[in-house]
LUMFINU-725918 format. One record per residue (C-alpha): residue number from 0; residue in three letters; x, y, z. Coordinates in steps of 0.1 Angstrom, whole numbers, plus 5000, padded with zeros to 4 digits. Layout:
! residues N
  loba  tivo     u     v     w
   NUM   ALA     X     Y     Z
...
END
This chain:
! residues 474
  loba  tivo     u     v     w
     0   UNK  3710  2874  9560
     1   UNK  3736  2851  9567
     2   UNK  3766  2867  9588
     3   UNK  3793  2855  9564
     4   UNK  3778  2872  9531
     5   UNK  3778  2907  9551
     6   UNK  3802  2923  9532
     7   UNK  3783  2947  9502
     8   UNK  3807  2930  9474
     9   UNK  3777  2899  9480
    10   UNK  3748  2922  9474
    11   UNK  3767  2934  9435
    12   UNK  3774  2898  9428
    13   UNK  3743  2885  9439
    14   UNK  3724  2908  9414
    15   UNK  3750  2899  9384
    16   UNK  3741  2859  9387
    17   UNK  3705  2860  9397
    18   UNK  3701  2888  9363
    19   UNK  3723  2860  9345
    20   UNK  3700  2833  9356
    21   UNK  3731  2813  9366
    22   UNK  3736  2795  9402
    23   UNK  3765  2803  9419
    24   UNK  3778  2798  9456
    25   UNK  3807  2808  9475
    26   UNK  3826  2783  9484
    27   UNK  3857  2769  9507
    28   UNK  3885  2795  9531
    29   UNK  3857  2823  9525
    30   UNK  3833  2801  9545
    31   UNK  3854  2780  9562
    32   UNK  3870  2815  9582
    33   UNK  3838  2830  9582
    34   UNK  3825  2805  9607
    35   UNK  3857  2802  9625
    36   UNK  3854  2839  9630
    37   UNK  3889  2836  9612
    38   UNK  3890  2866  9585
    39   UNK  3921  2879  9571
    40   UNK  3932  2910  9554
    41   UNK  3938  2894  9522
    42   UNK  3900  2890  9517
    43   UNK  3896  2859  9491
    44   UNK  3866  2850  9482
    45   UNK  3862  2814  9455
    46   UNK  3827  2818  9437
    47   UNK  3819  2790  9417
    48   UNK  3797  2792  9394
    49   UNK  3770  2763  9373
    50   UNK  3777  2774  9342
    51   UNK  3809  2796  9328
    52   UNK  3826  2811  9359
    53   UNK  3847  2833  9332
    54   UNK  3816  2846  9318
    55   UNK  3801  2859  9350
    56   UNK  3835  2873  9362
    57   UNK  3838  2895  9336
    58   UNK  3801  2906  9340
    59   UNK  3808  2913  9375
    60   UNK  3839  2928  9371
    61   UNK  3819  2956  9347
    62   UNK  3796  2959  9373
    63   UNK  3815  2967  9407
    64   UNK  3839  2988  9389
    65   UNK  3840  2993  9346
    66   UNK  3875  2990  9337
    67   UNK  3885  2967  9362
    68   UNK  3912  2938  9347
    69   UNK  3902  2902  9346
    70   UNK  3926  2881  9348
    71   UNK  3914  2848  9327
    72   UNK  3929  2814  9333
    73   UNK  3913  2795  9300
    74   UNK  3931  2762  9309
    75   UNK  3916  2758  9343
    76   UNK  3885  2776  9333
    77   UNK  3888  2803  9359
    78   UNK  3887  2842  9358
    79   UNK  3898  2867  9392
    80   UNK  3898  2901  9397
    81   UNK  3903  2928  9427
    82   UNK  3884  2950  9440
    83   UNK  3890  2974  9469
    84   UNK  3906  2948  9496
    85   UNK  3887  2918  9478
    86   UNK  3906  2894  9457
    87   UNK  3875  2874  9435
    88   UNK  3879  2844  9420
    89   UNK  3856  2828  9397
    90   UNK  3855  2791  9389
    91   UNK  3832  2767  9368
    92   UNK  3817  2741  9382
    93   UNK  3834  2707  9373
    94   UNK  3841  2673  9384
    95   UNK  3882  2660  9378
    96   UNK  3895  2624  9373
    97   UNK  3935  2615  9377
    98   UNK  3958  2593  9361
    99   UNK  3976  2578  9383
   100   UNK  4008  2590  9372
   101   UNK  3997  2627  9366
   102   UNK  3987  2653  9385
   103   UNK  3970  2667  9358
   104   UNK  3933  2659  9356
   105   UNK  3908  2655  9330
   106   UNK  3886  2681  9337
   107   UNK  3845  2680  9327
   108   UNK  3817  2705  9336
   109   UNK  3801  2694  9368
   110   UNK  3773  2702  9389
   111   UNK  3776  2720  9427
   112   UNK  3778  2687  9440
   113   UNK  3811  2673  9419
   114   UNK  3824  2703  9429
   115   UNK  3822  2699  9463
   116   UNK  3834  2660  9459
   117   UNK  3864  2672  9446
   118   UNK  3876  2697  9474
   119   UNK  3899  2685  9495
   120   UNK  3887  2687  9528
   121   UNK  3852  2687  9543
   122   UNK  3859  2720  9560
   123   UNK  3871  2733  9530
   124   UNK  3836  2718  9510
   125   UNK  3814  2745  9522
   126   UNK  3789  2763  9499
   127   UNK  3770  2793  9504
   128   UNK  3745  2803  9479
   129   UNK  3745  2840  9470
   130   UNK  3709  2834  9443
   131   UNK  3680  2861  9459
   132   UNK  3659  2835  9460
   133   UNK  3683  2811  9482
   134   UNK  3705  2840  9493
   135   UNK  3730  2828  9524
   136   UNK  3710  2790  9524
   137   UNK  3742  2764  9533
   138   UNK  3750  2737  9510
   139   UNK  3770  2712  9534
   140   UNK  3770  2676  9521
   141   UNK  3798  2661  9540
   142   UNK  3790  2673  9573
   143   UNK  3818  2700  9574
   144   UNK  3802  2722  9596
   145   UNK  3803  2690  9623
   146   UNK  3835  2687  9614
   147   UNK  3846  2723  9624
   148   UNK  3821  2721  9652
   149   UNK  3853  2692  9665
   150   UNK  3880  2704  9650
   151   UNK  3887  2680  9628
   152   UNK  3903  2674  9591
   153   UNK  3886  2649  9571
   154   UNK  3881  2643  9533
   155   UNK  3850  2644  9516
   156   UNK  3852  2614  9495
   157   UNK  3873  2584  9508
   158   UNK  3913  2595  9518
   159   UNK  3927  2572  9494
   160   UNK  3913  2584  9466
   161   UNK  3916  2624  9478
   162   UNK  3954  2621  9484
   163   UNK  3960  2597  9458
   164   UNK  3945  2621  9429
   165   UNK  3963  2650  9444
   166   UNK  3992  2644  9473
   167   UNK  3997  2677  9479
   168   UNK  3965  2674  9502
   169   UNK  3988  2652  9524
   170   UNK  4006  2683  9534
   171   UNK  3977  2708  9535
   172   UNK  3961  2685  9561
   173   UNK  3985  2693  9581
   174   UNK  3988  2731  9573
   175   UNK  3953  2730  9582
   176   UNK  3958  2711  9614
   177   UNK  3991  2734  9625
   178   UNK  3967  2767  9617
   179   UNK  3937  2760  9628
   180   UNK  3947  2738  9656
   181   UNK  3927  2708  9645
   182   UNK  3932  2670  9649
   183   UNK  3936  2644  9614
   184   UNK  3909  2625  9612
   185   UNK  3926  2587  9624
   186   UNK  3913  2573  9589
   187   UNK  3926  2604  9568
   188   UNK  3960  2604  9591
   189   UNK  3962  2564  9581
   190   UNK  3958  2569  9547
   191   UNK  3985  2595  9545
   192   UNK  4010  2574  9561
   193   UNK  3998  2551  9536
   194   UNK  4003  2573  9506
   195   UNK  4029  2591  9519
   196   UNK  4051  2583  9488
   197   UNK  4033  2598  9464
   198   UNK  4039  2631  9477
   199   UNK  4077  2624  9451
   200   UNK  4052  2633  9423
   201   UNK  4043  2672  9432
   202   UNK  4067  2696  9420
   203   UNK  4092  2712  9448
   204   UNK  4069  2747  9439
   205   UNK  4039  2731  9456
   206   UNK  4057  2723  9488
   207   UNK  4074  2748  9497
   208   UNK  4045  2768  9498
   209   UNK  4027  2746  9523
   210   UNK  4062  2741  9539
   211   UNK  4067  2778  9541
   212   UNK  4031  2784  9557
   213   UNK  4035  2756  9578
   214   UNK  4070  2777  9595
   215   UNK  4047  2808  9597
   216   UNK  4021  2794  9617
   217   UNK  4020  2806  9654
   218   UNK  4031  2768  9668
   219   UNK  4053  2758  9639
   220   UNK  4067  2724  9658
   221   UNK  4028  2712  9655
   222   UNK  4031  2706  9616
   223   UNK  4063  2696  9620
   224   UNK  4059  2671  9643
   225   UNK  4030  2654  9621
   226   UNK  4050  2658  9588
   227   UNK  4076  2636  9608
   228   UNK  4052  2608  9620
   229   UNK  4032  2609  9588
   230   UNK  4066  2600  9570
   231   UNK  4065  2627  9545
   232   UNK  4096  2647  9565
   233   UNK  4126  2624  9555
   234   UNK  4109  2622  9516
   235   UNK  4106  2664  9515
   236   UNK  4132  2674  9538
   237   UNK  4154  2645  9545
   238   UNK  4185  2669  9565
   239   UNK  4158  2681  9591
   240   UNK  4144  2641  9597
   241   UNK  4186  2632  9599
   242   UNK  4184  2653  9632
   243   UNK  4162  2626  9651
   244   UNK  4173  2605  9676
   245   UNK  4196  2605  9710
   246   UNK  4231  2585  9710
   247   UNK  4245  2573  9743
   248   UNK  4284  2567  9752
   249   UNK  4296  2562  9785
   250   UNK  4261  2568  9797
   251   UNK  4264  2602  9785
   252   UNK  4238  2613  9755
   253   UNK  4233  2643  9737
   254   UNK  4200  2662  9732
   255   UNK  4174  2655  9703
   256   UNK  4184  2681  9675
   257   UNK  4154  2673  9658
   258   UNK  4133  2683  9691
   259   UNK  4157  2713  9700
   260   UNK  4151  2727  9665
   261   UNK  4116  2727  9663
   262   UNK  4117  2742  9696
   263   UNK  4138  2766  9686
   264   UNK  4114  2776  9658
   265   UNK  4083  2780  9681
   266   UNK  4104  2804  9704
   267   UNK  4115  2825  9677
   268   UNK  4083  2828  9662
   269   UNK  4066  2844  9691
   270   UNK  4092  2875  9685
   271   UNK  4095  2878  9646
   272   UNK  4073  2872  9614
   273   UNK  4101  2873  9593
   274   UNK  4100  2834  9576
   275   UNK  4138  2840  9573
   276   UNK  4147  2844  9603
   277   UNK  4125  2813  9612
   278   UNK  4145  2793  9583
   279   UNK  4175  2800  9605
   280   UNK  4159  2788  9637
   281   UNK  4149  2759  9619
   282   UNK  4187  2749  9606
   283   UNK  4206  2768  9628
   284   UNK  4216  2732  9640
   285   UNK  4212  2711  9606
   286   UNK  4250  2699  9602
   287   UNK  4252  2685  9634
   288   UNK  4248  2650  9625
   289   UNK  4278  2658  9605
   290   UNK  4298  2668  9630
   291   UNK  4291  2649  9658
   292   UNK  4320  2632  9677
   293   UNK  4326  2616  9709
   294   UNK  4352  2625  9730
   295   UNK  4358  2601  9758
   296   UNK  4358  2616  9797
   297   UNK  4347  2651  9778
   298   UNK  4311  2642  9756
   299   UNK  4295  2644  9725
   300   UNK  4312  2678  9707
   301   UNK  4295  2691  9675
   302   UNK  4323  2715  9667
   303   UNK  4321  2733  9639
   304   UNK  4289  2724  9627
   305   UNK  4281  2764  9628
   306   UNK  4300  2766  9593
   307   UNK  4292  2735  9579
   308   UNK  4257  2743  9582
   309   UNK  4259  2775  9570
   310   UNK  4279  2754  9538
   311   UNK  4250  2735  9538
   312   UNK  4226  2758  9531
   313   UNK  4228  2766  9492
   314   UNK  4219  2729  9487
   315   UNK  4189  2727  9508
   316   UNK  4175  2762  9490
   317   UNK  4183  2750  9455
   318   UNK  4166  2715  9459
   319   UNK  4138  2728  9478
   320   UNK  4132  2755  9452
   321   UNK  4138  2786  9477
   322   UNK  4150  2819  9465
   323   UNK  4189  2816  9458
   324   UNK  4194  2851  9465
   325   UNK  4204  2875  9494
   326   UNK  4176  2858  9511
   327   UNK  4194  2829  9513
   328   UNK  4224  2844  9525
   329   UNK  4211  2861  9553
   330   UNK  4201  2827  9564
   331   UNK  4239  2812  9557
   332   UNK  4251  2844  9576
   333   UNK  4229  2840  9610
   334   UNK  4236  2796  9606
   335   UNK  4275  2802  9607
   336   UNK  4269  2831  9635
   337   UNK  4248  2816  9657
   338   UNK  4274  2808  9686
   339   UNK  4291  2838  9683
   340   UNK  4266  2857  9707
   341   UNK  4269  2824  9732
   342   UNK  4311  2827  9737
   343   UNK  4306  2862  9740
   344   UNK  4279  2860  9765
   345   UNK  4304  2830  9789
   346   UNK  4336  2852  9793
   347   UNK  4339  2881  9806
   348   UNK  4324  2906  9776
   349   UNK  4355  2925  9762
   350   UNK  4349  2956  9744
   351   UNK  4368  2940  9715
   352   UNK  4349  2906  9714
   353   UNK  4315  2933  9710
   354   UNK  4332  2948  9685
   355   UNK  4340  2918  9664
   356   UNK  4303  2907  9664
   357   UNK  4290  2942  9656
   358   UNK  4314  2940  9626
   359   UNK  4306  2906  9614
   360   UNK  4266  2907  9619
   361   UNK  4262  2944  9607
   362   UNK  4226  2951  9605
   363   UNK  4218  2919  9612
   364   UNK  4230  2918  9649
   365   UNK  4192  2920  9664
   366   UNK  4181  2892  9646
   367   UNK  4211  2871  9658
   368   UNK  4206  2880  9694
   369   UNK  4166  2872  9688
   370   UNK  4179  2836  9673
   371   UNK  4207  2833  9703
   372   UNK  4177  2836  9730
   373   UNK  4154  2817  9715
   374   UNK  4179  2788  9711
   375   UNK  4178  2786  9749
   376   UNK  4158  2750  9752
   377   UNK  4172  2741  9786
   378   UNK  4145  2724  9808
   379   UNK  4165  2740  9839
   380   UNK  4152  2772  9847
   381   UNK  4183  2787  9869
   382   UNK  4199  2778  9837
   383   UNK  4179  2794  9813
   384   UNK  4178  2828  9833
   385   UNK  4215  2828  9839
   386   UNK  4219  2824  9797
   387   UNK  4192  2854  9797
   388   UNK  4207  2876  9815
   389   UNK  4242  2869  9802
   390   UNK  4223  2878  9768
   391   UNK  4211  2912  9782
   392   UNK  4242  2918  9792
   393   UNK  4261  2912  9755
   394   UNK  4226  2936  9747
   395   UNK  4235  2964  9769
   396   UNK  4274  2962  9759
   397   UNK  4262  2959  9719
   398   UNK  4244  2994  9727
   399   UNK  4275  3008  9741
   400   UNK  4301  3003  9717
   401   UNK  4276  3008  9685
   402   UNK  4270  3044  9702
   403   UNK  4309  3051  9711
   404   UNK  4326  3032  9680
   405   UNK  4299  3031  9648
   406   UNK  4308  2995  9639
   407   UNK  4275  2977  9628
   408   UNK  4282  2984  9593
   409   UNK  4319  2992  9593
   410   UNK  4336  3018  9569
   411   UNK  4376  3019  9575
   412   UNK  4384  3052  9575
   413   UNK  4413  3045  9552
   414   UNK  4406  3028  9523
   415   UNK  4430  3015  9499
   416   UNK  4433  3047  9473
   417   UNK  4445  3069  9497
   418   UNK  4473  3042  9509
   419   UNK  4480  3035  9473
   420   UNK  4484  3075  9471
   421   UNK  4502  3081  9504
   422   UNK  4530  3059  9492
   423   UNK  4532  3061  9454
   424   UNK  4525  3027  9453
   425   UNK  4508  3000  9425
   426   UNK  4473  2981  9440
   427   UNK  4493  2950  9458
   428   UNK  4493  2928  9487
   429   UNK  4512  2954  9508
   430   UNK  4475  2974  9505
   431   UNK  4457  2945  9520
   432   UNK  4484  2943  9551
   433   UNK  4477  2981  9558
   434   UNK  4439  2979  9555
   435   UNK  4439  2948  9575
   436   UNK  4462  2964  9600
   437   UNK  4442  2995  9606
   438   UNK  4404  2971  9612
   439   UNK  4423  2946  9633
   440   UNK  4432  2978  9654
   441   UNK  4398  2995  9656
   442   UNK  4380  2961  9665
   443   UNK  4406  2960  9693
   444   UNK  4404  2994  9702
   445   UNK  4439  3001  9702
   446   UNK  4430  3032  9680
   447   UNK  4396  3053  9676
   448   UNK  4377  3047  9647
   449   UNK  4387  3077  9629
   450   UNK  4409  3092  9601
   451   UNK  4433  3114  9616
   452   UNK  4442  3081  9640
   453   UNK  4440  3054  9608
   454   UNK  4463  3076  9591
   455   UNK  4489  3073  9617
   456   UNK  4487  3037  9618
   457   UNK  4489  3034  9583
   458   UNK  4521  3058  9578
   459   UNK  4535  3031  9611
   460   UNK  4526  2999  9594
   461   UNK  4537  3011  9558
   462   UNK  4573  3017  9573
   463   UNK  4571  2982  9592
   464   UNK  4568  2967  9558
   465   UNK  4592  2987  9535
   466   UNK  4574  3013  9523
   467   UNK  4581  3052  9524
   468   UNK  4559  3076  9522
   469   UNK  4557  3100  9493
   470   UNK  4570  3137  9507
   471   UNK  4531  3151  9506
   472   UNK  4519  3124  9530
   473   UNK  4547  3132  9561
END
């Protein structure tokens, strides 16, 4: 039996379509992992079918389990259901034409054969037949098991025609190439350059899902570095592709941002699988061509560009189609914050500047200090230790003050009904002075953070203003 149909789930479907008298084969990332020795827990598996693939899916469906739910796509003539771990898809056979202008295709019934023409890679073209009488033989017309043999991403049919019909391929290429840490094919990288414009016809949906699995590979800059030479970086993502380049002055120059960020990505990404955390290592410094001045006999200063970017970020989730929600501004909080652990880290470390972060990062403060030390790109290595251990240093002190002072996600003791109460007063401006007064104090650790101390602050800076305390609050 062939090794990649091992699973039982073969053995039930394999009995449903040789009963049926239909030929069926699984095909594509089922295969493709299978021989890579690449399975994930996810489990997919693409049957397709000669004949109605929605027709066999239910049947199979009432035969692994009665009452499982089919899902039924009727306009793409497909039907998937789950079972245990398994996620099943069924799929007619059928050969597609394009419009040019469309990504829609005319789609006709096809044989194994125009099925496999009109996958989009030759690794991805691999059939395995699941008939008894054929059971586990390898249907491989394009030489995609050569092709995996060398690590390489080529299309079936000629390039031109493959990304032309549908451009989204362009990206998946090199998805493919980041993940599985293959090499384009020079003829299918050529004809991508080539086409490269094309990709201004697929919805923003589309790519940020290649985008987004291209950030959570294990070497993100890889897919990054292609989408740049291919050309399809300035079309898709235009603010990242701004960050290219050196300027000199005075024979001083600044570092590639576009380089550093990338880098910056792959270094976070050894420490965290949260994609948006890795957004924010990808734009922590995306407003820096903004903000980049030179200042003679000083350098090239960036100031700011903390804020802007964080400004910035809104615009780049809307256009690209990314959620718009607290997602988002986790990723506008960590931009604007990402310095904040450096200054610390290059004076001395005051327990009031540790205070200040713990109060504006909150519960995000471990991700900020994962962002801070993966933003160290320096090729000099006394360098890079000295900002490493500065960095365990802010961590040690962060550990500290959270334990003595409960700050990460700051309550004030006070809060403004019981000023309102302990001087008889209407909400007002005078309530935001005293609240303001008694945080300013605690971050600075002129008082404890507790009540009985707040309170005597508060009765002290209601005076300073005017205000006298009803008799039940002396």
């Amino acid at each position: 039996m062939n090794i990649c149909l091992n699973d039982k789930i073969f053995k039930t479907l394999s009995d449903v379509v040789t009963t049926e008298n239909v030929q069926a084969y699984v095909i594509g990332g089922w295969v493709r992992d299978c021989l890579l020795k690449r399975h994930h827990p996810d489990k997919d598996i693409d049957i397709v079918v000669i004949g109605s693939g929605i027709e066999i899916a239910r049947k199979a469906a009432r035969k692994i389990r009665p009452g499982t739910k089919v899902s039924i796509f009727k306009n793409f003539g497909t039907a998937m259901f789950k079972s245990d771990e398994y996620e099943i898809e069924f799929v007619g056979a059928r050969k597609e034409s394009y419009d040019r202008g469309s990504r829609k295709p005319v789609v006709e019934n096809g044989t194994l054969e125009d099925d496999q023409k009109r996958r989009d890679f030759t690794i991805n073209a691999l059939a395995i037949s699941i008939n008894k009488e054929t059971f586990g033989e390898f249907l491989d017309p394009f030489g995609g098991i050569e092709d995996l043999k060398k690590k390489i991403i080529r299309t079936p049919l000629d390039p031109d025609k493959t990304f032309s019909d549908d451009p989204l391929r362009m990206m998946r290429a090199i998805r493919f190439a980041n993940q599985l840490n293959f090499t384009i094919e020079e003829s299918t990288f050529s004809s991508i350059l080539e086409n490269r414009e094309r990709i201004r016809i697929v919805s923003p949906e589309r790519i940020i899902t290649e985008l987004n699995k291209i950030i959570m590979c294990d070497t993100p800059s890889k897919g990054f570095l292609l989408l740049e030479k291919a050309g399809l970086l300035k079309i898709i993502f235009p603010e990242l592709d701004n960050l290219k380049g050196v300027e000199t002055k005075e024979g001083k120059g600044h570092k590639d941002n576009f380089h550093h960020s990338i880098k910056v990505l792959d270094n976070i990404s050894k420490n965290t699988e949260n994609i948006w955390l890795r957004w924010a290592a990808l734009v922590h410094d995306i407003a820096k061509p903004m903000t980049k001045k030179y200042i003679p006999g000083t350098g090239w200063s960036f100031h700011g560009h903390e804020f802007v970017g964080s400004k910035m970020i809104p615009g780049i989730f809307r256009r690209l189609k990314l959620p718009l929600n607290e997602k988002m501004k986790y990723v506008q909080k960590i931009v604007d914050l990402h310095l904040r652990p450096i200054s610390v880290s290059q004076e001395i470390v005051t327990d009031s500047a540790i205070r200040r972060l713990l109060f504006e990062a909150g519960d995000d403060i471990d991700d900020l200090m994962i962002l801070c030390e993966a933003d160290i790109t320096s090729k000099n290595e006394a360098k890079k230790t000295r900002h490493l251990e500065n960095f365990k240093h802010v961590r040690t002190k962060l550990k500290e003050i959270e334990e003595k002072d409960a700050i990460r996600n700051f309550q004030p003791p006070i809060d403004g009904s019981e000023i309102i109460t302990a001087f008889g007063i209407n909400p007002g401006k005078e309530v935001g002075i005293i609240k303001n007064a008694i945080r300013e104090a605690i971050l600075d650790g002129i008082i404890p953070n507790e009540h009985e101390a707040a309170r005597k602050l508060m009765i002290e800076k209601g005076r300073e203003i005017g205000l006298t305390p009803v008799a039940q609050a002396n």
